[in-house]
N, C-alpha and C positions, 0 to 999 in steps of 0.2 A: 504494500500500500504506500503511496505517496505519500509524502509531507506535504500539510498545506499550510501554508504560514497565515494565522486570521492577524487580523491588526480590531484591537480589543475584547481580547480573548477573556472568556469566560469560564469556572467552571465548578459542579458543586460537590461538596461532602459533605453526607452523615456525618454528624458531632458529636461524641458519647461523651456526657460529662457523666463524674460522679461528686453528684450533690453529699453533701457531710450531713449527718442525720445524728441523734444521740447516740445511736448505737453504732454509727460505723457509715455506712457512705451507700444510697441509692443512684442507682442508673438509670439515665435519661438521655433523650437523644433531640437533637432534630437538626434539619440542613441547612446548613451556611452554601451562600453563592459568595465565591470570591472573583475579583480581576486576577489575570495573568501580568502580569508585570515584568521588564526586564530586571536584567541585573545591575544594570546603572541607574536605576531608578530606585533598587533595593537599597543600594548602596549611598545614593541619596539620604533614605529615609533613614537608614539608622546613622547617617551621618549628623543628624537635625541636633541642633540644641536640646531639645525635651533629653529630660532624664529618662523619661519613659516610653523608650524606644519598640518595645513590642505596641504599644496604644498608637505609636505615631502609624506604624505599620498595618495594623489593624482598621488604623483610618482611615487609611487610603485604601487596599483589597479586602473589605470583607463589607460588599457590598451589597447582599441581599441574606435574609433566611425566611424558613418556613418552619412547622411543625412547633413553634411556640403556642404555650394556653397561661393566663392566666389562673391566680389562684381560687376565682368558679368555675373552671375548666373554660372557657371561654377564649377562644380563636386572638391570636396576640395579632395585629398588624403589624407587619414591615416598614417599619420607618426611621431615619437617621437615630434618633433618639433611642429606640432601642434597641439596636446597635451598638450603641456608644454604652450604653448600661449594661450590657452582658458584654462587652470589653472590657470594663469595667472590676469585674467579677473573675479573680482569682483561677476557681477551678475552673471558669469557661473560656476565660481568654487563654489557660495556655495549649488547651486543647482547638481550642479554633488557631492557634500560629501554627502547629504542629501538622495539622491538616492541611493547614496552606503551603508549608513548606514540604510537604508528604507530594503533595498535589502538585508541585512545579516540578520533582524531583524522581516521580515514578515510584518512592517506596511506599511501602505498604505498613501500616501501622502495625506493632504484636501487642495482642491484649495482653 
């Protein structure tokens, strides 16, 4: 199969966070849509002032998700906002960089 070069490439992973619970840590999931981004733009980003160089990174490719609910189980909408609040978030941001950089890189995650 041919290589086809897109110019703004997209593409999505399944997210498994595990949430911390009193007793130890539940499993949950749902998909992040990220950009494809080069490497001089990577490199950019974690070149920036911010100390917080995975959020810088996260800002810029992790541009869509799905399979969020609220806590009445109710359908989360996709919007900048939150986005920025589950980046935010410890156990989800470092599994959404992981998946990103899994995702540019062709490896496979081991549970």
């Amino acid at each position: 199969m041919s290589f086809v070069l897109r110019e703004n490439h997209t593409f999505k992973r399944k997210i498994e966070v595990k949430v911390p619970t009193d007793t130890g840590f539940k499993a949950e999931s749902f998909t992040a849509t990220f950009a494809a981004i080069d490497s001089d733009e990577a490199k950019e980003l974690y070149e920036a002032e911010d100390t917080n160089k995975d959020r810088v990174l996260l800002d810029r490719v992790f541009i869509g998700c799905d399979g969020i609910k609220d806590e009445d189980g109710n359908d989360e909408t996709d919007t900048a906002s939150l986005r920025e609040m589950l980046s935010k978030i410890p156990y989800v941001a470092l599994p959404l960089i992981t998946a990103f950089w899994n995702g540019l890189s062709g490896q496979k995650t081991k549970n």
